[in-house]
Structure formats: structure tokens, C-alpha cells
FIVOFI-119676 format. One record per atom (N, C-alpha, C): z, y, x; residue in three letters. Coordinates in steps of 0.1 Angstrom, whole numbers, plus 5000, padded with zeros to 4 digits. Example, Ala and Ser with C-alpha at 12.3 -4.5 7.8 and 13.67 -1.06 7.14 Angstrom:
% residues 2
507849435132ALA/507849555123ALA/507849675132ALA/507149785128SER/507149895137SER/507950005129SER/
This chain:
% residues 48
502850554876UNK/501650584883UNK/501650544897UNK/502550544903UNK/502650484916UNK/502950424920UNK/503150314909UNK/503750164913UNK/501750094913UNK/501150194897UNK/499650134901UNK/499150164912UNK/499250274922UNK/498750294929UNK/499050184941UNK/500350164944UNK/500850104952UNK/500349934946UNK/500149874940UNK/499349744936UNK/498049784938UNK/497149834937UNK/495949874944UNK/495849864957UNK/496349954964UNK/496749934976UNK/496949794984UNK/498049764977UNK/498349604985UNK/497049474981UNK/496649514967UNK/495149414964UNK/494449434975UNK/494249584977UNK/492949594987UNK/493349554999UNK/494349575009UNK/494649515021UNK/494949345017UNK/495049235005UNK/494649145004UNK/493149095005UNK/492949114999UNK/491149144996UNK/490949175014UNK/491149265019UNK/490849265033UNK/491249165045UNK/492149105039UNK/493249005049UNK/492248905048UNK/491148845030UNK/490848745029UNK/489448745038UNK/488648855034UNK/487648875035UNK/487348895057UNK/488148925058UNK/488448955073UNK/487349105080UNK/487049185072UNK/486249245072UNK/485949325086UNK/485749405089UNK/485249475107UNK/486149645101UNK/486949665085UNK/487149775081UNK/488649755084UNK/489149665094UNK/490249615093UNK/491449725095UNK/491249835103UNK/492049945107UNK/492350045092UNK/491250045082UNK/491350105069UNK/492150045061UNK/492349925062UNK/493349835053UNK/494549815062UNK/495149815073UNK/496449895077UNK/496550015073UNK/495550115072UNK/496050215068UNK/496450235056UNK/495850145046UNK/496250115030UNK/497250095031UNK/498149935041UNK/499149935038UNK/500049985041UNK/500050065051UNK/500950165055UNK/501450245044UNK/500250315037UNK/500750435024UNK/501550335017UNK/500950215014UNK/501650134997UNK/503050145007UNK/503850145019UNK/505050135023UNK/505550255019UNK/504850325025UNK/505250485027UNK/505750515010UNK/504650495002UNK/504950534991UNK/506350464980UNK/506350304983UNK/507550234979UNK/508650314985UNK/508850324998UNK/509950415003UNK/510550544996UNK/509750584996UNK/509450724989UNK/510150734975UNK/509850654968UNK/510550594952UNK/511550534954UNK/511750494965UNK/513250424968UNK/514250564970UNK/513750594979UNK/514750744985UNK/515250834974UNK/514050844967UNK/514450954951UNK/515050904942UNK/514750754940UNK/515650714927UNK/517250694938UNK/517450684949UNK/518650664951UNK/519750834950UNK/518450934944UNK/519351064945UNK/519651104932UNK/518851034922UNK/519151074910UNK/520251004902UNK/
């Protein structure tokens, strides 16, 4: 579920990149989570 979420994420900040929109600060903020969240799955699978 959070790998979909995280491909959503990075679509939509492409989609934003292409489009060049005036929402540009909302689509850093997209990709900030898709990082946040990859990290996040990284850190846990490295404890299990």
C-alpha cells in the first residue's frame, strides 16, 4: 500500500514538473512525503 501511495505521489509531482503549474509548492510537498515515506520502509525493513 505504500509503495502505491508513494507512485502516486511521484506521478503527481511529474505531472507537476510537466505541466509547470502556479501549485508548484504542493508538488514539493508531494515529493517530500513520497521521500519521507520510502525512508520510512527503508528504516523498518532494516529492523526486521
Amino acid at each position: 500500500m505504500l509503495e502505491t501511495i508513494v507512485v502516486v505521489l511521484v506521478i503527481l509531482w511529474l505531472l507537476g514538473m510537466v505541466t509547470s503549474t502556479t501549485m508548484g509548492g504542493l508538488v514539493h510537498i508531494l515529493l517530500v512525503l513520497a521521500i519521507v515515506v520510502i525512508l520510512v520502509r527503508v528504516i523498518q525493513g532494516r529492523r526486521l
